[in-house]
Structure formats: structure tokens, C-alpha cells
C-alpha positions as CSV (number, residue, x, y, z in Angstrom):
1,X,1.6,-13.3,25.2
2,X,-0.1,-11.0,22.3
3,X,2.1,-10.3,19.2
4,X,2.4,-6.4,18.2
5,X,1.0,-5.7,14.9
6,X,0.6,-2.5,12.9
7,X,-1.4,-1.2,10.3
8,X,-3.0,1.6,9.0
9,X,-6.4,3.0,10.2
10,X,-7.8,2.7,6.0
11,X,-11.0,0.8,6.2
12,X,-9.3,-1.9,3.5
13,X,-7.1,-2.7,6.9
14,X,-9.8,-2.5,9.7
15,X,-12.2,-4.7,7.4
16,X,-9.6,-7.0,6.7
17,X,-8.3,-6.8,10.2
18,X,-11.5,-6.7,12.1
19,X,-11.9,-10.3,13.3
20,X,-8.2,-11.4,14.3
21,X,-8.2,-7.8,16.3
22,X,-11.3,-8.5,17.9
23,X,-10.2,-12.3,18.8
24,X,-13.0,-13.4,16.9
25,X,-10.5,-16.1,14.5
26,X,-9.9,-19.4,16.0
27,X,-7.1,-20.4,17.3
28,X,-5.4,-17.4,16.0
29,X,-2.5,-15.7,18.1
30,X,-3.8,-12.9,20.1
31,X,-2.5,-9.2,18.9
32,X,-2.1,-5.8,20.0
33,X,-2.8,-3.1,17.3
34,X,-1.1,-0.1,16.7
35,X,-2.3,2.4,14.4
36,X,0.3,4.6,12.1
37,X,0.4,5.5,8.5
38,X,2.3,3.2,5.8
39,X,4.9,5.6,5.8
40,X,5.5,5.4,9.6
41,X,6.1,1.5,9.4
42,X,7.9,1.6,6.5
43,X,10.4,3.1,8.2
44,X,10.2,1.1,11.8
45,X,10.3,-2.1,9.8
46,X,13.8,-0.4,7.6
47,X,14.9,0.7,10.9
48,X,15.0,-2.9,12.5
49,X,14.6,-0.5,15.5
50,X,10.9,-1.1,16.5
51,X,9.0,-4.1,18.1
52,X,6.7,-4.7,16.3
53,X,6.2,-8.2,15.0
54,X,4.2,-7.7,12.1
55,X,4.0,-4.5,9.9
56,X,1.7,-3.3,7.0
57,X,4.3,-1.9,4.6
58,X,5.3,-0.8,1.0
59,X,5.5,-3.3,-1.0
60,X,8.8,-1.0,-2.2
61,X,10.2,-1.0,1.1
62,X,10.8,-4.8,1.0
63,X,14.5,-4.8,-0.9
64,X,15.6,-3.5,2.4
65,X,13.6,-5.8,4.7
66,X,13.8,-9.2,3.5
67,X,16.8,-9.9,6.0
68,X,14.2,-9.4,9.2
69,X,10.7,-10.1,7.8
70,X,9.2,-12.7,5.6
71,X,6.8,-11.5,3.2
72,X,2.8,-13.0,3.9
73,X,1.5,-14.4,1.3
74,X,-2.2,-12.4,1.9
75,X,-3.3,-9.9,4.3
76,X,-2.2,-7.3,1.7
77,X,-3.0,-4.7,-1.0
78,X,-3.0,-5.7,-5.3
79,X,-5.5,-5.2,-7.5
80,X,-6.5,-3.9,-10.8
81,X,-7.6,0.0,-11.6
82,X,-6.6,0.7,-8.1
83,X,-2.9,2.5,-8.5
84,X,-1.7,6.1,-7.5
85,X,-3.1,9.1,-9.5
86,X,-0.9,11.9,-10.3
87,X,-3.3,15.2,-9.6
88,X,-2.8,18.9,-11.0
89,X,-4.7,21.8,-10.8
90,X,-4.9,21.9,-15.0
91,X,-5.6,19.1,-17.5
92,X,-2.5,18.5,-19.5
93,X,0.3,15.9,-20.4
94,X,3.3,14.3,-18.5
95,X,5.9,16.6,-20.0
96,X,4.3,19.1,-18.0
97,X,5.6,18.2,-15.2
98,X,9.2,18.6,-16.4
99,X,11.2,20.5,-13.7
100,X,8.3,21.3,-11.3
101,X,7.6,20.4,-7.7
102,X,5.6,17.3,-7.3
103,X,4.1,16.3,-3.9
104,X,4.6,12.4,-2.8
105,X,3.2,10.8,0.4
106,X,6.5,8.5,1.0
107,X,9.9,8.4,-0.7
108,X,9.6,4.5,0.4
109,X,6.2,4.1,-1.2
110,X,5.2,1.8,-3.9
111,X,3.3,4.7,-5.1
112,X,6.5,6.5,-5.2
113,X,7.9,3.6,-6.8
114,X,5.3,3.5,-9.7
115,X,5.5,7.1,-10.1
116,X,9.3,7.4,-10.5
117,X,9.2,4.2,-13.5
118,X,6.4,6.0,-15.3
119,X,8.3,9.7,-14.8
120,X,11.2,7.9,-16.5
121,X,9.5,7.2,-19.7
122,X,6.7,10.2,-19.1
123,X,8.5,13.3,-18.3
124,X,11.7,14.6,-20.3
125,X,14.1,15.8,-18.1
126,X,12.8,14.6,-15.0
127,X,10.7,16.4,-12.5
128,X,11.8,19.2,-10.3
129,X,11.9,19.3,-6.1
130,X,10.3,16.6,-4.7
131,X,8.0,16.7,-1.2
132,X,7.1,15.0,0.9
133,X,4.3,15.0,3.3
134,X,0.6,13.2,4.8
135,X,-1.2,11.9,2.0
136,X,-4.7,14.1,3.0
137,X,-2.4,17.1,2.9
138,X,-1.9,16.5,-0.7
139,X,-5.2,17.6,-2.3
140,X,-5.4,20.9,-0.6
141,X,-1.3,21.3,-1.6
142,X,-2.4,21.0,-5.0
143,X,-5.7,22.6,-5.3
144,X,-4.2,25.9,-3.3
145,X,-0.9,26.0,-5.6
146,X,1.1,24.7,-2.8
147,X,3.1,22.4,-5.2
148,X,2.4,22.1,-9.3
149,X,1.1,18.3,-9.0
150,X,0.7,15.4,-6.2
151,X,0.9,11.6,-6.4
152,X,-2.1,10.1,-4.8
153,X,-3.4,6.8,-3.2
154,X,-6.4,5.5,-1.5
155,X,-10.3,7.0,-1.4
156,X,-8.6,10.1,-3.2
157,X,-9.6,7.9,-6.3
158,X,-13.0,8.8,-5.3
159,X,-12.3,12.2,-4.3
160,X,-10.2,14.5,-6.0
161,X,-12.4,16.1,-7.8
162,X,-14.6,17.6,-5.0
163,X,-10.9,19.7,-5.3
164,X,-11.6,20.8,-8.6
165,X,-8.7,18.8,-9.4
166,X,-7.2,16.9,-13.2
167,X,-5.9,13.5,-13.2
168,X,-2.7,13.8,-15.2
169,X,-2.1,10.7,-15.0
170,X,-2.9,7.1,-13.5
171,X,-0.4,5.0,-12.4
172,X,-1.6,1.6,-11.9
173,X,-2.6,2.0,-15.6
174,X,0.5,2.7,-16.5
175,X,2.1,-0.6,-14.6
176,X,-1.1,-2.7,-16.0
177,X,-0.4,-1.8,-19.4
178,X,3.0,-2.1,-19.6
179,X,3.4,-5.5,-17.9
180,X,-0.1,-6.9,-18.2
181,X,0.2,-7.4,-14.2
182,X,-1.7,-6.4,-11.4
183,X,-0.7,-3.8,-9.2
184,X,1.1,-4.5,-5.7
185,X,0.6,-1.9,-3.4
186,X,0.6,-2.9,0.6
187,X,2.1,-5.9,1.9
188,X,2.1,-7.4,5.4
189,X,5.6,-8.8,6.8
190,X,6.2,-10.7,9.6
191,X,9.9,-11.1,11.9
192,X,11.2,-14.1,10.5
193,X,12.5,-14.5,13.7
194,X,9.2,-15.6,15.1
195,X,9.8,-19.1,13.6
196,X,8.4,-20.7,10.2
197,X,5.2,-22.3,12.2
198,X,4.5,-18.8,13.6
199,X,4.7,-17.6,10.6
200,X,2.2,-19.9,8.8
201,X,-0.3,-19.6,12.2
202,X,-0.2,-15.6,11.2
203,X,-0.6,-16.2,7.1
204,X,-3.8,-18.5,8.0
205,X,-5.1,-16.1,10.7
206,X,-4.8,-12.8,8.1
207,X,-6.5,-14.9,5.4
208,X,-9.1,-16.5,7.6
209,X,-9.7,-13.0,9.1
210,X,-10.6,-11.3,5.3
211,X,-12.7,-14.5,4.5
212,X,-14.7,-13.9,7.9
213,X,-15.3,-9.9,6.5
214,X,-16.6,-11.3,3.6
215,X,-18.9,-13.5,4.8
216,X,-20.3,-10.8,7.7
217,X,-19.4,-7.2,6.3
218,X,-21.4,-5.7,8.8
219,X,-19.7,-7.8,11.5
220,X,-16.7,-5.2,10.5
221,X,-18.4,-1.9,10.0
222,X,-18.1,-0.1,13.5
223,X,-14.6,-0.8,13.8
224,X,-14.2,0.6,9.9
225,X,-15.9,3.6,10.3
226,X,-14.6,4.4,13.9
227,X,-11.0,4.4,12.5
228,X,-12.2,5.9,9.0
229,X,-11.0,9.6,9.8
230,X,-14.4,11.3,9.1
231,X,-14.8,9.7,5.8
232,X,-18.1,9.3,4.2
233,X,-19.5,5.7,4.9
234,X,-19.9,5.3,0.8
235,X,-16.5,6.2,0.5
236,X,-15.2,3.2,2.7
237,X,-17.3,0.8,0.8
238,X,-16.0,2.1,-2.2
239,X,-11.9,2.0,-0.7
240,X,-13.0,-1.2,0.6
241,X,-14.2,-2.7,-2.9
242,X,-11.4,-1.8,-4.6
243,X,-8.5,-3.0,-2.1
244,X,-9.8,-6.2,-0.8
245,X,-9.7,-8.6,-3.6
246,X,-8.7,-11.9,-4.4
247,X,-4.7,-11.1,-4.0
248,X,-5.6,-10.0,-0.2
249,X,-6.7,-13.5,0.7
250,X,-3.7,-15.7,-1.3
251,X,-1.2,-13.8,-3.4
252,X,-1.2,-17.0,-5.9
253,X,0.6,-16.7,-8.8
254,X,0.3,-13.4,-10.5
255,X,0.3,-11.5,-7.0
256,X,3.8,-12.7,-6.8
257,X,4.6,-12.1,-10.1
258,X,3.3,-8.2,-10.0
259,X,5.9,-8.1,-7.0
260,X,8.6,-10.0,-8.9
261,X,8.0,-7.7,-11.6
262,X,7.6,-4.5,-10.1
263,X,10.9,-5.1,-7.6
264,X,12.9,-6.6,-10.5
265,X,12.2,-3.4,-12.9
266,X,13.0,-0.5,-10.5
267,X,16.4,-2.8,-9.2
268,X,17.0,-2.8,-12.8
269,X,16.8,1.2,-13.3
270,X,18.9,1.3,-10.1
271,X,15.6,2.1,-7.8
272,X,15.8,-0.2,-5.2
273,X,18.5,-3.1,-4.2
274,X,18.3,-6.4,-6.4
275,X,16.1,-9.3,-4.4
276,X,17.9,-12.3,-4.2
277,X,16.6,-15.5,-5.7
278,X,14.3,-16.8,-2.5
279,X,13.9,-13.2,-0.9
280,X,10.2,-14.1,-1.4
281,X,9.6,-17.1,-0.2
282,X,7.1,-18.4,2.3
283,X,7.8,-21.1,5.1
């Protein structure tokens, strides 16, 4: 019987992905991928509704999981110099931002999460209306005065200014230089009902999986590009570079510190729900 798994269709999830989905890890439970945005699972897995057994998520989502899914410790998405940019179509300072409408691409998303702790401190008053939509609806948004500024993730890094647009801020520098930690961004969860030993048979399978892409990239470049969305070859390489690190293969120490930290500091300005003391823990 396959297990359901999904994740997003960003080349940092088909490279890291390639070999379990392609049944190429031994001994490694068979799956059946579904694609969908982080903002679509986010929600499934804070529905409890879907069947999925293991989700790519927010790592901000996980205050309300943590009952039904164990957090992996690899498969997922920290790093350093990788966080959310804030975008406008004019250079200038947080305080602009005061009472104007910012575009986000989840409500549930760490990026979200990261903007809303830097807006506290950053922006005087607070910003205005608050939208939501895709995140490669963002860019255009801004650039065509849809919405005074957007909060952005992934290859718009490399991007953003083919719109001819500022970055106003950047938000994993903010996090990094406030707490010295790196910056957690997509995690993968599991049912804790599948049992601890199923649990540790998926933990080795996702980390043996992103060791088996590093040691054959090319081994994991059709199914990359084929899910890639159009995007330029050098641009997945670049995506894939900066969100496929050390923290994807084993969290360690100061992978689950960055999620300590970051979950402990937004419960603390009433954000998200507090984590209780083994919410974290891995069978």
C-alpha cells in the first residue's frame, strides 16, 4: 500500500524528492505524490480533513498541527540569506508602509510569520489591508500598482527585479540578525498516527533521498524542470542552491533551535498558540 505525500512543485522539493518518488531509495515506503502549493496543505494538514499522510507545510502552521503530525527532522526548508523579501515599486523605508495594502502569499505562512515580527518593530502603526493571493501573482500586483508592497519567497529572490521592482526590506535578515539563527521556512510532517517506526522509515527515506540528489544532480533534473512552471533552468539551480542545505538533510541542533525560536517569539507576541514542551520531538 503507497503512502500519500504532498509537496510543492519548487524545484527545492522535486530535487529533494526525486528519488523516493521515483522508487529509486531502498527499502523506502512506496508514495503517491500530489502536487499543491504550501498554502494549499497548510490548510489540509490544519483541517485534519485530508488524507494525506505526509505534508510539506509552514513551518508557522505547526502550533496548530502538532496533535496529528510529528514534525521530520529533514526533508525541509532553513537556511541562511534565503528569507521572504518585502517588494515595492519605490525604494524607501519600513515606515512607509504604515497603513497601506500589502500583498502576502499565505496568512499561515512562515513568511507571513517573519513579516508580521519585523512589521512590529518596522512599521509604526501597523500596515493597512492585508491580501492574500498566489505567490507569482505578487510581482505583477506590485509592479502594476495593484497593492503598495508584497511579501515574497522563493526564485523571486532572483527575480524581482526583471519587475523593475525595490526590495524594502529582507526578512530572513531581519530574523538572522536579531537571533543569530537560521531561518526555518518549510517543514515536512508526518500523521503520528502512522506509528513511531513508520515514522523513522519516512525521516531516513527523505534524508537518504536529498543525499542521493547530491550525489547525482542530474539524476533529478527532468523531473525538476518538468514541474518548474516555465522557469529558467539557471533559476532552479539557483532556488535549488539556496534551499537545500545542510538543515534539509538533519535539522541538528540549530535547525531546531531556529524553530524553537521563531515559534516561541510570535506565541510570545500572541501570533501563534504556545508549543508545549515535547511538541517537537521525534520518535
Amino acid at each position: 500500500m503507497k503512502l500519500k505525500i504532498a509537496y510543492s512543485p519548487c524545484p527545492n522539493d522535486t530535487f529533494v524528492f526525486d528519488a523516493w518518488a521515483h522508487g529509486r531509495v531502498p527499502g523506502a515506503p512506496r508514495v503517491d505524490v500530489t502536487f499543491a502549493d504550501i498554502d494549499v496543505t497548510n490548510g489540509w494538514a490544519e483541517s485534519g480533513a485530508d488524507d494525506h499522510d505526509v505534508l510539506k507545510v509552514s513551518y508557522a502552521v505547526l502550533p496548530w498541527i502538532l496533535d496529528e503530525y510529528a514534525l521530520l527532522p529533514c526533508g525541509g526548508a532553513l537556511g541562511r540569506g534565503c528569507g521572504p523579501l518585502v517588494l515595492t515599486r519605490d525604494a524607501g523605508t519600513g515606515a512607509d508602509l504604515a497603513g497601506r495594502t500589502v500583498a502576502v502569499p499565505s496568512e499561515r505562512s512562515t513568511a507571513y510569520l517573519l513579516f508580521r515580527l519585523w512589521a512590529a518593530e518596522a512599521v509604526p502603526g501597523g500596515v493597512g489591508e492585508v491580501v492574500v493571493m498566489p505567490f507569482h501573482e505578487i510581482m505583477p500586483a506590485v509592479r502594476d500598482g495593484k497593492v503598495d508592497a508584497g511579501l515574497v519567497i522563493h526564485e523571486a529572490r532572483f527575480t524581482y527585479r526583471n519587475y523593475g521592482l525595490h526590495c524594502l526590506a529582507d526578512m530572513g535578515e531581519h530574523w538572522e540578525s536579531t537571533t543569530g539563527l537560521p531561518i526555518p521556512l518549510g517543514a515536512i510532517v508526518a500523521r503520528r498516527s502512522l506509528g513511531a517506526d513508520t515514522l523513522r522509515r519516512l525521516a531516513d527515506a527523505a534524508r537518504t533521498s536529498v543525499r542521493m540528489a547530491w550525489d547525482d544532480p542530474a539524476a533529478s533534473r527532468p523531473y525538476v524542470l518538468e514541474h518548474a512552471q516555465e522557469m529558467d533552468p539557471k533559476v532552479a539551480d539557483q532556488h535549488i542552491g539556496l534551499y537545500v542545505n545542510e538543515f534539509t538533510a538533519d535539522l541538528g541542533e540549530h535547525g531546531y533551535a531556529a524553530v524553537r525560536g521563531l515559534l516561541t517569539r510570535a506565541a510570545a507576541e500572541g501570533l501563534v498558540p504556545p508549543l508545549g514542551p515535547d511538541a517537537l520531538s521525534f520518535p
